[in-house]
N, C-alpha and C positions, 0 to 999 in steps of 0.2 A: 504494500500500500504506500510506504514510505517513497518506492520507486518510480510508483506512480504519478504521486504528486509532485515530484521533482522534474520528471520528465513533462508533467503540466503543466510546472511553471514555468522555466525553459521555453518550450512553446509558443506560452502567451507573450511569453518577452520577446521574443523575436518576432510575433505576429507584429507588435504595438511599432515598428519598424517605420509601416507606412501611417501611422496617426504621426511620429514626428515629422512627416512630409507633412501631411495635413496643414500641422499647425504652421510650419514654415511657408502653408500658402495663403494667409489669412492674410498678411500685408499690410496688419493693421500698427505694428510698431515702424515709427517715423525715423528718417538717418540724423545721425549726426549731427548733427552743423557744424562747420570750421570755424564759427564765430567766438574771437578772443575779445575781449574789454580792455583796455587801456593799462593795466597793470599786467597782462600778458596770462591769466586766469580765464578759462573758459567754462562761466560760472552756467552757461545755455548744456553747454556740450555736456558737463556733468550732471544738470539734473536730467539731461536724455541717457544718459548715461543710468543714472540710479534708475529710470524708470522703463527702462529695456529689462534691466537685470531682474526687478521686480513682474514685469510681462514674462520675462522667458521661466521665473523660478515658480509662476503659478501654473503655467502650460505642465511643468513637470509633475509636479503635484493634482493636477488634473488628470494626466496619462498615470499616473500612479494610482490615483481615485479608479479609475475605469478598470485596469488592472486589479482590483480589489475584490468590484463587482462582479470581474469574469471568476476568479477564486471562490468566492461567496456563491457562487451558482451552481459552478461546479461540487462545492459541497454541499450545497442542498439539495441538488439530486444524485450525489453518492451516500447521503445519509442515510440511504436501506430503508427507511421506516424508523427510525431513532428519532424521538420526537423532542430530546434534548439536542441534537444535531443542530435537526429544523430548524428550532426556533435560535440557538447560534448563529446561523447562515441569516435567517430572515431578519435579526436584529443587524446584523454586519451589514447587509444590505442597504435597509433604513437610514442605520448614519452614515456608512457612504454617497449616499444619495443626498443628503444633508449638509454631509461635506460639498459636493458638487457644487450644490446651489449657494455656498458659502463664496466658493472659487468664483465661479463664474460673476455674484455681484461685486466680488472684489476686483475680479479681470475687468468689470465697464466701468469702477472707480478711478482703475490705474488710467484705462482710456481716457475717461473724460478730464481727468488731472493731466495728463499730458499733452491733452486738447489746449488746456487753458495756459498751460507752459510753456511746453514748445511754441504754440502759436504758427503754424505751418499756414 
């Protein structure tokens, strides 16, 4: 069983391969800017900077969340009829899903904070 699971996790991590293409097509994180200030500080370019880093670390966390849900599934219908299993898997579930919608209002935070930042 142990080899089972391991050869399933495996799996789904390699599946999740093309969700990081996905996210890489969203297009919604802005470049750069080369723009310096008069003391030679690129105080623009750094907060695009903190809020790339901030976008790319919730996408991860996102693809981790989904990842979660395909394990949580998988054990809820390997749980034979164990109905302590079950309810394991279907609680896992729940706050994964929970999570999700945590990410995601924080993914249109960071957006619209960098809307109002950058100024594109």
């Amino acid at each position: 069983m142990k080899r089972f699971f391991t050869s399933l996790s495996t799996a789904a991590l390699l599946s999740q391969v093309r969700v990081f293409q996905a996210f890489a097509q969203l297009g919604s994180v802005p470049e750069i800017p080369d723009t310096y200030d008069t003391d030679g500080v690129g105080t623009e370019g750094f907060i695009d900077l903190v809020l790339r880093v901030i976008t790319i670390i919730l996408d991860v966390i996102l693809v981790i969340a989904v990842l979660f849900v395909i394990i949580a599934g998988v054990r809820l219908i390997v749980s034979g009829g164990d109905e302590g299993q079950k309810d394991k898997a279907k609680q896992t579930i729940i706050y994964v899903i929970a999570g999700i919608i945590v990410i995601l209002f924080a993914r249109a935070i960071v957006t619209f904070i960098s809307g109002l930042f950058v100024g594109d």
